[in-house]
C-alpha positions as CSV (number, residue, x, y, z in Angstrom):
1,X,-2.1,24.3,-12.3
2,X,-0.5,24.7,-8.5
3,X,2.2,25.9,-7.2
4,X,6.1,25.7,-8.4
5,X,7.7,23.0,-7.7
6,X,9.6,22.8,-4.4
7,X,12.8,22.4,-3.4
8,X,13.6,18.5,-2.7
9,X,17.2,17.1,-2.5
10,X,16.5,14.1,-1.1
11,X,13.8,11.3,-1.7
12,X,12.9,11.7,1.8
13,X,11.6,15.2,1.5
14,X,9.1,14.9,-1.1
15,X,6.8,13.1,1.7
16,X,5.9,16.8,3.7
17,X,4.6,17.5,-0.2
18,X,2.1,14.9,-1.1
19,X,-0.8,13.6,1.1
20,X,-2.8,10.7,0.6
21,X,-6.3,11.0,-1.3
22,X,-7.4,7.4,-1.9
23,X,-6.7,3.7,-2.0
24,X,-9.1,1.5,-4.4
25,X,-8.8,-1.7,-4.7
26,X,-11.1,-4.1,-7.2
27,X,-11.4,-6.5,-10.1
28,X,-10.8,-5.1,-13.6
29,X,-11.4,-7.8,-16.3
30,X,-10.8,-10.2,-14.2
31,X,-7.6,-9.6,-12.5
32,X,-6.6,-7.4,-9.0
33,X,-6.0,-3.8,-9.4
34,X,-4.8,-1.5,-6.5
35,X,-4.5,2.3,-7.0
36,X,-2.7,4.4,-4.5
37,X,-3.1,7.8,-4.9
38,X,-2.0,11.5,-3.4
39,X,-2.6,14.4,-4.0
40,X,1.0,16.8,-3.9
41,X,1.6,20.5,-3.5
42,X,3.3,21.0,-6.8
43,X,-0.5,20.4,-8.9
44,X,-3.6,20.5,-7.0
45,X,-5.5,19.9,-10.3
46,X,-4.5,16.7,-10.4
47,X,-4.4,13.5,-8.2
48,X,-1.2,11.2,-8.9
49,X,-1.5,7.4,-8.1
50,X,1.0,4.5,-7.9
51,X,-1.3,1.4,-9.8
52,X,-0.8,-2.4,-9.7
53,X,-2.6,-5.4,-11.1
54,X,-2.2,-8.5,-10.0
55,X,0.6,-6.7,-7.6
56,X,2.5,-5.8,-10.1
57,X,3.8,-2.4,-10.9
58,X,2.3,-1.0,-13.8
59,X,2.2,2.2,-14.1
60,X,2.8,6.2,-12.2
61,X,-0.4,7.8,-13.7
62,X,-0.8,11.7,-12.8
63,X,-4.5,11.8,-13.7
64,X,-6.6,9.2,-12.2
65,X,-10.4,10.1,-11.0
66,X,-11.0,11.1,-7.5
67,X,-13.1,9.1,-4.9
């Protein structure tokens, strides 16, 4: 599954534990979605992704498909 989960204190410090995998933007029955995702050190059998549609939050998914 990974590693354990690190030490982070402060929202700052979770930053030097996740690195960017993918941004995708496109049309999804007819309205904008935009996922941005990261990969972190904690689970590197999963990639995590912030998603909006229509630029609205929607949803922290921690399993979205890889590009």
């Amino acid at each position: 599954m990974g590693g354990s989960f690190p030490p982070i204190a402060d929202s700052v410090e979770v930053w030097s534990h996740v690195k960017p995998a993918h941004v995708l933007i496109e049309t999804l029955k007819g309205e904008w979605r935009v996922e941005i995702a990261f990969t972190t050190d904690w689970d590197v059998e999963h990639t995590v992704a912030a998603i909006y549609v229509d630029w609205r939050f929607i949803e922290l998914n921690g399993s979205v498909r890889g590009i």
